[in-house]
Biopython code that builds the backbone (N, CA, C, O; Angstrom):
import numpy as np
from Bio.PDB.StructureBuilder import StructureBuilder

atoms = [
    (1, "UNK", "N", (14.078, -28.290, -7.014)),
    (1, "UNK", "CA", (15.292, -28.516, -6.259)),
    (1, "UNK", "C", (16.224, -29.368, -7.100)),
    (1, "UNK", "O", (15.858, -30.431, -7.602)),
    (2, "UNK", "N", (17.363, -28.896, -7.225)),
    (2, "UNK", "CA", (18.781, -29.532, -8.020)),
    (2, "UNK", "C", (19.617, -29.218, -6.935)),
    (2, "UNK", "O", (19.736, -28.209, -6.241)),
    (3, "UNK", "N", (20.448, -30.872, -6.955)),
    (3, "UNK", "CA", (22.182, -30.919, -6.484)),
    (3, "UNK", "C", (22.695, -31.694, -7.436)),
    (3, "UNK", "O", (22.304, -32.388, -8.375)),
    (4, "UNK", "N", (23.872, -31.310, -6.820)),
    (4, "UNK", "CA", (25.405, -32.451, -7.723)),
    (4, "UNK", "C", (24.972, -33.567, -6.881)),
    (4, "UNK", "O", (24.376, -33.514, -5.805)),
    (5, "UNK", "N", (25.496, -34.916, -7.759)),
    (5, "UNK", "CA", (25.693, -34.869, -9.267)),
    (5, "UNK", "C", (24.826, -35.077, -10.015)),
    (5, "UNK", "O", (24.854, -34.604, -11.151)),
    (6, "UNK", "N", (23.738, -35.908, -9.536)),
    (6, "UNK", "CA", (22.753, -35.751, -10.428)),
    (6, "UNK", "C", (21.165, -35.870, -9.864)),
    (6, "UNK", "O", (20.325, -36.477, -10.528)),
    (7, "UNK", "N", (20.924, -35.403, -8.919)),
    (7, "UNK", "CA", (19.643, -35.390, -7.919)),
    (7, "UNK", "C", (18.694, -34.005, -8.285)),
    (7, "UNK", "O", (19.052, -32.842, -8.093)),
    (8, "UNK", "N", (17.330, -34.472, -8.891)),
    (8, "UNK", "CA", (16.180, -33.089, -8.464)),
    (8, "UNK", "C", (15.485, -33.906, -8.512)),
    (8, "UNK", "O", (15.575, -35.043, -8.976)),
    (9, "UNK", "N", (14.136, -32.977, -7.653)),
    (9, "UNK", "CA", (12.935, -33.077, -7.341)),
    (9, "UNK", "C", (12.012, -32.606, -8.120)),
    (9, "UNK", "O", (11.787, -31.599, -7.449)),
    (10, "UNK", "N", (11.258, -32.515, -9.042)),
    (10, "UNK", "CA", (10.380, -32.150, -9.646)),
    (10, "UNK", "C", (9.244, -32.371, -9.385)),
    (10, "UNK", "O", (9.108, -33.527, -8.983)),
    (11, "UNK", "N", (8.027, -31.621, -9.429)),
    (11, "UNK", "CA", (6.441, -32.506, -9.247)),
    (11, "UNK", "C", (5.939, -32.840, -10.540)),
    (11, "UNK", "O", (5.859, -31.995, -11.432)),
    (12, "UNK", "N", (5.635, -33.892, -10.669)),
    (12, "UNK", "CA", (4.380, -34.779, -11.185)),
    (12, "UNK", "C", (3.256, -34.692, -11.518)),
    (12, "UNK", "O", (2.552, -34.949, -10.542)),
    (13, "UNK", "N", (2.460, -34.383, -12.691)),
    (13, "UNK", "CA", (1.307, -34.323, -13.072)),
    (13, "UNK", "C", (0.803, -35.829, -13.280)),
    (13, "UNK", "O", (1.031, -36.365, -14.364)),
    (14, "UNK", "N", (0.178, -36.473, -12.349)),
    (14, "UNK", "CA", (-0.626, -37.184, -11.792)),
    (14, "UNK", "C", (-1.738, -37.610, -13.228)),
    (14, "UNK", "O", (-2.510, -38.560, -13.099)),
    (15, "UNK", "N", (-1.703, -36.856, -14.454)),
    (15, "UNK", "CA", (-2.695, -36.986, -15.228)),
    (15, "UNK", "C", (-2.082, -37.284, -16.242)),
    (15, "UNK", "O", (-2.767, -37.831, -17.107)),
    (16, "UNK", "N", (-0.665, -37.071, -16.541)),
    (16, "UNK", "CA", (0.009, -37.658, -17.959)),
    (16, "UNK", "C", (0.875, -38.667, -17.553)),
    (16, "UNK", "O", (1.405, -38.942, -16.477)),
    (17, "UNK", "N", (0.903, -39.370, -19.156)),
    (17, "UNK", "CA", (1.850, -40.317, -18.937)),
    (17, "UNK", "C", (3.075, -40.759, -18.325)),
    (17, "UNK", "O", (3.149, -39.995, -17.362)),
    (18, "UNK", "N", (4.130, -41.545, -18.273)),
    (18, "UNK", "CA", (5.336, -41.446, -18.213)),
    (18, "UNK", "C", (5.992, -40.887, -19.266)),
    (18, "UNK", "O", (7.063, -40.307, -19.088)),
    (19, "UNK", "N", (5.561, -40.971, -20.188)),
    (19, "UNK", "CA", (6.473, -40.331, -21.695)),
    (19, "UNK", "C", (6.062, -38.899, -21.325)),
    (19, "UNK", "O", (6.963, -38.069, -21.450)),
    (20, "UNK", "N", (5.017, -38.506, -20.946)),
    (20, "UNK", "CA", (3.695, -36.836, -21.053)),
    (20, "UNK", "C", (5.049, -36.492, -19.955)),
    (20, "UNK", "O", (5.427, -35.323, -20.032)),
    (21, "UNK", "N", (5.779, -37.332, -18.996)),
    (21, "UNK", "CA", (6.177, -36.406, -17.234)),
    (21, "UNK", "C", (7.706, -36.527, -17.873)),
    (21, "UNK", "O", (8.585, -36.087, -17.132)),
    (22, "UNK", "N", (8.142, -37.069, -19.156)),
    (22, "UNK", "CA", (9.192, -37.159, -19.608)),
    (22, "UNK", "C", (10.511, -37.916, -18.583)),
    (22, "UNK", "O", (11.713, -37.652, -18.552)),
    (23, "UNK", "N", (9.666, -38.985, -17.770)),
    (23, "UNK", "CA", (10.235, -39.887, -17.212)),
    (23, "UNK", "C", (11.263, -41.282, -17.752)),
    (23, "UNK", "O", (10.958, -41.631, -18.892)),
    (24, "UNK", "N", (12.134, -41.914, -17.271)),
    (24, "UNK", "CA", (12.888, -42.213, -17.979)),
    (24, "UNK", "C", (13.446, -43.720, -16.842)),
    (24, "UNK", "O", (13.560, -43.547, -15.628)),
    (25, "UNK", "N", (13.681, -44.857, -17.386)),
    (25, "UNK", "CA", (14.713, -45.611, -16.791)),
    (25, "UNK", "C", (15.419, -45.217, -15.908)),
    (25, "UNK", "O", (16.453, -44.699, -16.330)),
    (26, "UNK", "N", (15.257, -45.245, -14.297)),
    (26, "UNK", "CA", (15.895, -45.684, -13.325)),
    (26, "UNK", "C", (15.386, -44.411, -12.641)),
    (26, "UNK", "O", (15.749, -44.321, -11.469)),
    (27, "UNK", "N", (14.668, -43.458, -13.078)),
    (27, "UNK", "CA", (13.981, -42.437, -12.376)),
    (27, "UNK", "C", (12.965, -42.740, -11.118)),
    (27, "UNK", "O", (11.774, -42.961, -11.339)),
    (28, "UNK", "N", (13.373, -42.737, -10.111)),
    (28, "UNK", "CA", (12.474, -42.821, -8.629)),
    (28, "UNK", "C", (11.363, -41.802, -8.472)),
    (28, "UNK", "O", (11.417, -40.636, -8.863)),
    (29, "UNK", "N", (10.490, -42.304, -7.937)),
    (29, "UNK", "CA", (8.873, -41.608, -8.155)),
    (29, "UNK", "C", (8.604, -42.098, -6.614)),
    (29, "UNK", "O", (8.486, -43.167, -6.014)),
    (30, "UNK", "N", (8.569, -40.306, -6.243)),
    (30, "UNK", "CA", (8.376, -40.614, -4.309)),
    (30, "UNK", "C", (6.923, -40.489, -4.049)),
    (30, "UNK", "O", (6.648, -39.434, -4.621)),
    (31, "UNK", "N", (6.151, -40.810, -3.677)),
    (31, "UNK", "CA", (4.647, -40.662, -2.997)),
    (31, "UNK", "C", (4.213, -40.314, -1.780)),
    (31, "UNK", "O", (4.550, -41.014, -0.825)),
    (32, "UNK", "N", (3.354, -39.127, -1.579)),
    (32, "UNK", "CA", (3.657, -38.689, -0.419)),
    (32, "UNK", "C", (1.772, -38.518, -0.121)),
    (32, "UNK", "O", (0.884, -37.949, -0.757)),
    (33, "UNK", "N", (1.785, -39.208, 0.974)),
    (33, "UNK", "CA", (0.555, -39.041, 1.929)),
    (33, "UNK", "C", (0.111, -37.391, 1.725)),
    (33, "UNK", "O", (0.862, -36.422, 1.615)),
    (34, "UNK", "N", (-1.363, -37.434, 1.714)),
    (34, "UNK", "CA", (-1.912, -35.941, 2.254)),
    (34, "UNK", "C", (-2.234, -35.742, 3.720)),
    (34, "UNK", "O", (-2.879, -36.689, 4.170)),
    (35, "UNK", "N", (-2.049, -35.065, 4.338)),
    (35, "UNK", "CA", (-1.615, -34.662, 5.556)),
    (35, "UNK", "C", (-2.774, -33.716, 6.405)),
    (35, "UNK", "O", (-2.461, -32.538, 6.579)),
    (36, "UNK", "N", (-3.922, -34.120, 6.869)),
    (36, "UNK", "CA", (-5.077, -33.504, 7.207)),
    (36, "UNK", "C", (-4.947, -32.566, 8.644)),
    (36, "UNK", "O", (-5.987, -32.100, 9.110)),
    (37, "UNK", "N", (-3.426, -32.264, 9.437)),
    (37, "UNK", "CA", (-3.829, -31.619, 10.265)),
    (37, "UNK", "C", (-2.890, -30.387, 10.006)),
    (37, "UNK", "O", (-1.927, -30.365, 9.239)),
    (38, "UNK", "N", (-3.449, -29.170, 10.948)),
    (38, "UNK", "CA", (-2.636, -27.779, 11.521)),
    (38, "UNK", "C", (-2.043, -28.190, 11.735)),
    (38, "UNK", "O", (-1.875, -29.295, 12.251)),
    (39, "UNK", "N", (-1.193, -27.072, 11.258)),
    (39, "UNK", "CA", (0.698, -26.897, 11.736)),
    (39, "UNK", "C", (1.450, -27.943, 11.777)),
    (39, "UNK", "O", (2.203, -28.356, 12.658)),
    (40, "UNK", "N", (1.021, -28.589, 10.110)),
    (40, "UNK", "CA", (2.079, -29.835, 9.767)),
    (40, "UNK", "C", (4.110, -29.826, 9.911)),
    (40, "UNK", "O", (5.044, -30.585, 9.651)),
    (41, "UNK", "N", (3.975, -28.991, 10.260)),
    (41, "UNK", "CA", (5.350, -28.323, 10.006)),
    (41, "UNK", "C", (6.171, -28.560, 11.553)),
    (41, "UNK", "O", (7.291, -28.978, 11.846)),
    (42, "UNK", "N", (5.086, -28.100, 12.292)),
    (42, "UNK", "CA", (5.627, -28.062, 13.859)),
    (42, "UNK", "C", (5.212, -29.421, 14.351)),
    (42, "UNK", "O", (5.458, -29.553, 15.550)),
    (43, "UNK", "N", (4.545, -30.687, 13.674)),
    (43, "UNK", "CA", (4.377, -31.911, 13.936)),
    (43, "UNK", "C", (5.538, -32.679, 13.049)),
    (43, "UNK", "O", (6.085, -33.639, 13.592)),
    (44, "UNK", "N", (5.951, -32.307, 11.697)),
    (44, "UNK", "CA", (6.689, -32.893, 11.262)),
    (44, "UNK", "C", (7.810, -32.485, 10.937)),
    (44, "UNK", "O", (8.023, -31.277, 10.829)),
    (45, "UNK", "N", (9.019, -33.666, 10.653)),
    (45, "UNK", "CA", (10.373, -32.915, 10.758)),
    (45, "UNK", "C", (10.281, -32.716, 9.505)),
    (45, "UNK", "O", (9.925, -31.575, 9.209)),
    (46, "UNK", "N", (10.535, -33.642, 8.388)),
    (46, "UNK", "CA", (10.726, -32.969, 7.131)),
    (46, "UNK", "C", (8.634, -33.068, 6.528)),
    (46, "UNK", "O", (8.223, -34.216, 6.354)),
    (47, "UNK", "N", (8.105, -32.469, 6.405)),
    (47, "UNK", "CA", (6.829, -32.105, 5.717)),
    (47, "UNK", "C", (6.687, -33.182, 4.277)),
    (47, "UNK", "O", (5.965, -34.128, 3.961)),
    (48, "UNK", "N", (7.879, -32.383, 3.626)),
    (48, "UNK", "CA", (7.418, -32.824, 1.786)),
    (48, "UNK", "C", (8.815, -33.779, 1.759)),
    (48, "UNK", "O", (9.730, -34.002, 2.551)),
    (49, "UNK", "N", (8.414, -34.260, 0.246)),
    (49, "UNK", "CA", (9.472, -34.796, -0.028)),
    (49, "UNK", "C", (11.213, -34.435, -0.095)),
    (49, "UNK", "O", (12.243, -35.048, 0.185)),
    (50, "UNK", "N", (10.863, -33.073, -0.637)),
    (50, "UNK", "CA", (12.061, -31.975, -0.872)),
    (50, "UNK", "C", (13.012, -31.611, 0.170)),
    (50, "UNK", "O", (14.241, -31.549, 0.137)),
    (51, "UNK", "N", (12.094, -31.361, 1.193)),
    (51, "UNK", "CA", (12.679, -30.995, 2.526)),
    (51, "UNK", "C", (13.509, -32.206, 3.058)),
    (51, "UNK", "O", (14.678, -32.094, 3.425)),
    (52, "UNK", "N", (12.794, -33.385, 3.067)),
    (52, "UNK", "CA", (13.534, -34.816, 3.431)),
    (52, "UNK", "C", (14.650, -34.895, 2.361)),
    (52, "UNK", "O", (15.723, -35.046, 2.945)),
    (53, "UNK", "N", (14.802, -34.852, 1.058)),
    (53, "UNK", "CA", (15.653, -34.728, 0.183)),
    (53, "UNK", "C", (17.236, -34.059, 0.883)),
    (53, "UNK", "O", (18.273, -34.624, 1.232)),
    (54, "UNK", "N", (16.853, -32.765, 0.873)),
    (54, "UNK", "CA", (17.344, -31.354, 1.235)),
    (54, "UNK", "C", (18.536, -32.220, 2.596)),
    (54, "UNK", "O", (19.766, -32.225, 2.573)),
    (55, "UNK", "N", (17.657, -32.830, 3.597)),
    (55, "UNK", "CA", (18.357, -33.348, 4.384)),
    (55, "UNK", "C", (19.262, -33.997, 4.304)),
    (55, "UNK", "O", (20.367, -33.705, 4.762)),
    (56, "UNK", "N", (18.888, -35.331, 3.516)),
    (56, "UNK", "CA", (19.633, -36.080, 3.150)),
    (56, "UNK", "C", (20.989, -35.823, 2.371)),
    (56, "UNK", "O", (22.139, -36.141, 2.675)),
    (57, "UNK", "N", (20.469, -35.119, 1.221)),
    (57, "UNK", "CA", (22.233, -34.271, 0.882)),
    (57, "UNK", "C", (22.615, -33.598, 1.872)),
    (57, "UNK", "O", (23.629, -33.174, 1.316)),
    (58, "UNK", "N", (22.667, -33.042, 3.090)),
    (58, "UNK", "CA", (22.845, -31.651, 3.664)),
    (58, "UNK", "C", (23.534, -32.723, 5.188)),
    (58, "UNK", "O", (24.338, -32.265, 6.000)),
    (59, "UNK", "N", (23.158, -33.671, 5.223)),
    (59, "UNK", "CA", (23.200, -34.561, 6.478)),
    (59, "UNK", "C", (24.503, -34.394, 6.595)),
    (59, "UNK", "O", (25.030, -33.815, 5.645)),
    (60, "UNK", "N", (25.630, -34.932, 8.024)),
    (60, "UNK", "CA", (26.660, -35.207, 8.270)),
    (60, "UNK", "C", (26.725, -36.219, 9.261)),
    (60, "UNK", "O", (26.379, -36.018, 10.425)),
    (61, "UNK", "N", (27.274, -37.592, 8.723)),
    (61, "UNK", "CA", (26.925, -38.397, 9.787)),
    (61, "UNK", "C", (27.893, -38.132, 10.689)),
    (61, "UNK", "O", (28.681, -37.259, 10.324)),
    (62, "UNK", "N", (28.194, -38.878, 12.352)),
    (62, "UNK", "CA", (29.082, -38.548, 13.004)),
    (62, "UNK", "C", (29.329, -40.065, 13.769)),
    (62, "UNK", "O", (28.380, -40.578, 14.362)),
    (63, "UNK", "N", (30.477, -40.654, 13.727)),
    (63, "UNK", "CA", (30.426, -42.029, 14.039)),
    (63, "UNK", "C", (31.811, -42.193, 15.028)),
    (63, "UNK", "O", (32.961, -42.090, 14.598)),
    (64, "UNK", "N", (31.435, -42.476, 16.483)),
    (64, "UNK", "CA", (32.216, -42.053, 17.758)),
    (64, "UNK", "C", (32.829, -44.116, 18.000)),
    (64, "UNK", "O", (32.212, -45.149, 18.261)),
    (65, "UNK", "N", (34.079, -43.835, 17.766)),
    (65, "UNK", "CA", (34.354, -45.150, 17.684)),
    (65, "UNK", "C", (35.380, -45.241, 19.407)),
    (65, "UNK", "O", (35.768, -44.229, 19.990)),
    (66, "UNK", "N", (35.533, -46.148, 19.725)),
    (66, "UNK", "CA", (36.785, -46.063, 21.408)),
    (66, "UNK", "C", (37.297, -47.178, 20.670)),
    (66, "UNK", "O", (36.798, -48.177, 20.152)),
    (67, "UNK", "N", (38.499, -46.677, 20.788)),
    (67, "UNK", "CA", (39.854, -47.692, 20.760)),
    (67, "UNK", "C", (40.198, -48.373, 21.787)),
    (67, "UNK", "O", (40.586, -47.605, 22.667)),
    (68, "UNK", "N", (40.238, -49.354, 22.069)),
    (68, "UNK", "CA", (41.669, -49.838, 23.257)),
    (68, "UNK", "C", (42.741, -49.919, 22.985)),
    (68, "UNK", "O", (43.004, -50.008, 21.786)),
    (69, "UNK", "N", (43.371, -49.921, 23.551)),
    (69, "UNK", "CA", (44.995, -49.781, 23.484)),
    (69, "UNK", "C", (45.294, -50.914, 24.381)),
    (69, "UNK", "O", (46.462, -51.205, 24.640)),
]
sb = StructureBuilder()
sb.init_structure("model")
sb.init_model(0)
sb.init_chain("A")
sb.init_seg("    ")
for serial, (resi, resn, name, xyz) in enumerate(atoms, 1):
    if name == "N":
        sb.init_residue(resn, " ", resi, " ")
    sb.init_atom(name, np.array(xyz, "f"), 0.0, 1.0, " ", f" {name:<3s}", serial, name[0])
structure = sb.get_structure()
């Protein structure tokens, strides 16, 4: 997963280095629980990391303000 301007998700080999995953200064490294039940999907809103990602760019906040006059 890639967006503008400068956001992807890649997975992680867990067995090489930081230099081996070609990781770099200021690069965020998400960790994600393993998940032991059925139909993780219909229990959870976003599952993986990506999907929560996905959201987060994709979100629109909506912020309902009242004036007085």
């Amino acid at each position: 997963m890639q967006f503008e301007p400068n956001v992807k998700c890649v997975h992680i080999d867990k067995r090489l280095s930081f230099e081996g995953s070609k990781l770099e200064d200021g690069d965020i490294i998400c960790f994600q629980k393993v998940v032991h039940v059925k139909n993780t999907k219909t229990l959870m809103r976003y599952p993986d990391v990506v999907s929560f990602l996905e959201y987060v760019h994709n979100r629109q906040v909506i912020c309902n303000m009242c004036i007085l006059i």
